[in-house]
C-alpha positions in Angstrom: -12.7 -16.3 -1.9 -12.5 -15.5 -5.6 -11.9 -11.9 -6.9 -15.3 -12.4 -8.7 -16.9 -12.1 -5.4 -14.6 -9.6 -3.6 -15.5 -6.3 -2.2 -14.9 -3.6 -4.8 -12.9 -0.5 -2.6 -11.7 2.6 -3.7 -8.1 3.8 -2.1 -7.0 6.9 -2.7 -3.5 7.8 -1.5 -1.6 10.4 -1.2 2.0 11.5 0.4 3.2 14.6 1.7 6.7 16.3 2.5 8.3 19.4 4.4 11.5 19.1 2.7 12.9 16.3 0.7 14.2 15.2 2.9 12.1 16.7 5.7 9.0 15.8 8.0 6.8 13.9 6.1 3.1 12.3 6.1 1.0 9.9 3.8 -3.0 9.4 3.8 -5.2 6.7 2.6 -8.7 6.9 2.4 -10.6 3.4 1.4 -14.2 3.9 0.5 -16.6 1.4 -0.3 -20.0 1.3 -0.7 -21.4 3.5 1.8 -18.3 3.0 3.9 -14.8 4.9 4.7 -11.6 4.6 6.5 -9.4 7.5 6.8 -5.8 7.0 7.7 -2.6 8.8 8.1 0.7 8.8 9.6 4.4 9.6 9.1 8.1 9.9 9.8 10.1 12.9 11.2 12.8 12.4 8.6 11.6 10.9 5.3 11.1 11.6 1.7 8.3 12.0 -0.6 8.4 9.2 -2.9 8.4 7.0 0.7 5.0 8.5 1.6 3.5 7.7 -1.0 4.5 4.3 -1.4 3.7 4.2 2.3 0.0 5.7 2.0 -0.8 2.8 -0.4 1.1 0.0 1.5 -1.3 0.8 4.8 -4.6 1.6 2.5 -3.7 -2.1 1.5 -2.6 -3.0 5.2 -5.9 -2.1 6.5 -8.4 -5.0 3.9 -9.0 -8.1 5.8 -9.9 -9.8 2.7 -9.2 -9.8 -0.7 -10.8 -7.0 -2.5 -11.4 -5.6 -5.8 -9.2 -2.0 -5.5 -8.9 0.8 -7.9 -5.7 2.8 -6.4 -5.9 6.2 -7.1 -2.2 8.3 -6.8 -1.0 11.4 -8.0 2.3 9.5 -8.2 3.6 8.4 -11.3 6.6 6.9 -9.3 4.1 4.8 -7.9 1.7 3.7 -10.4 4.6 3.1 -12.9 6.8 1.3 -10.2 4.0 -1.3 -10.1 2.9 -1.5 -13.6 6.3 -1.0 -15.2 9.5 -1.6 -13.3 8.9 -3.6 -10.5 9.4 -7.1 -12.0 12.7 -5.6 -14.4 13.6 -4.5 -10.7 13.3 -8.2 -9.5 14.9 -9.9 -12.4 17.6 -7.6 -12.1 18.2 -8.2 -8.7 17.2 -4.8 -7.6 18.8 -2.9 -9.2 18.0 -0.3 -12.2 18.4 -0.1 -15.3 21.5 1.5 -15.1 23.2 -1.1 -12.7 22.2 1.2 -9.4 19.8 -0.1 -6.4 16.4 0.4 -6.5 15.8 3.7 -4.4 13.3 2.2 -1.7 13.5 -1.3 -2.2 12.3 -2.0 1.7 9.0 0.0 0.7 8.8 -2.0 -2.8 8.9 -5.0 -1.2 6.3 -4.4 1.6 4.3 -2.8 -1.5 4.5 -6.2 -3.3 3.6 -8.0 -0.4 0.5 -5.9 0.4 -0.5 -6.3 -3.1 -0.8 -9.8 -2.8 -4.6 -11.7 -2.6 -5.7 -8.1 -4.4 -7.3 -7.4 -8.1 -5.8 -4.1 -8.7 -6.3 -1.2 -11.1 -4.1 1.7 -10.8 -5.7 5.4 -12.0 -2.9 8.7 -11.6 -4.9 11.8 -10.7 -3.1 15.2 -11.2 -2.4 16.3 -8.0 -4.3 19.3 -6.5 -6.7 19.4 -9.1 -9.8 19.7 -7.4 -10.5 15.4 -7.3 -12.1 14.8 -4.3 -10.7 11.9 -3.3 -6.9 12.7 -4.1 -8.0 16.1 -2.2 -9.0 14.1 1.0 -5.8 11.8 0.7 -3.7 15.3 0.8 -5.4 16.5 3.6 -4.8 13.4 5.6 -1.4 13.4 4.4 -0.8 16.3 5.8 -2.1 15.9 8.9 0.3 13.1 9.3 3.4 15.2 8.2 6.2 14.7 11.1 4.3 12.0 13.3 6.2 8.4 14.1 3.9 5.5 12.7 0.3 5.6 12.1 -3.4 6.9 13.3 
């Protein structure tokens, strides 16, 4: 199936923490068209930036086709992660700038691999701004904080 004729989906994403480190919980919510898919989960002992890599790693989990997706993320670790650093990262065997490993190269990875099969465009919201979507992602995040896996 070519991207010309793939589903365009909207994934909005958020993560969420009770400490960093602490309890933590990411949400995705996919919409398209006249359909949505909330989902949430999360870890008892985690940190920020890994919810929010993981919100967008299952909103990309849960396609079963390729698909036209505009990621939406409050996270400018994130959205620059992908856009920016990712392939220095890989070059550089993954490791930073400075010589150090990539904080969350696990998530990276899987976030690489999800990505794959996808036309993506990447949009950073401010956070608790009032956007509906990146409101509804929080929420969900949320109500994941402290739980083991996924609902």
């Amino acid at each position: 199936m070519s991207t010309e004729a793939a589903t365009a989906v909207s994934l909005y994403t958020d993560g969420a923490c009770k400490g960093n480190p602490g309890p933590g919980g990411w949400g995705a919510l996919l919409m398209a068209g006249d359909r949505e898919r909330e989902l949430f989960g999360g870890e008892p002992m985690t940190t920020n930036n890994r919810m929010e890599l993981m919100a967008v790693i299952q909103g990309l989990g849960a396609l079963t086709r390729p698909c036209r997706v505009t990621i939406y993320t409050d996270s400018s670790y994130v959205k620059n992660g992908v856009e920016v650093w990712l392939q220095n990262w890989k070059q550089k065997g993954w490791k930073t700038s400075a010589g150090k490993p990539v904080a969350n190269q696990d998530l990276w990875q899987q976030l690489e691999r999800a990505l794959e099969g996808h036309q993506t465009n990447w949009v950073w919201v401010k956070g608790h701004s009032g956007h509906f979507g990146n409101e509804r992602a929080d929420a969900l995040a949320n109500k994941g904080v402290g739980q083991k896996g996924s609902l």
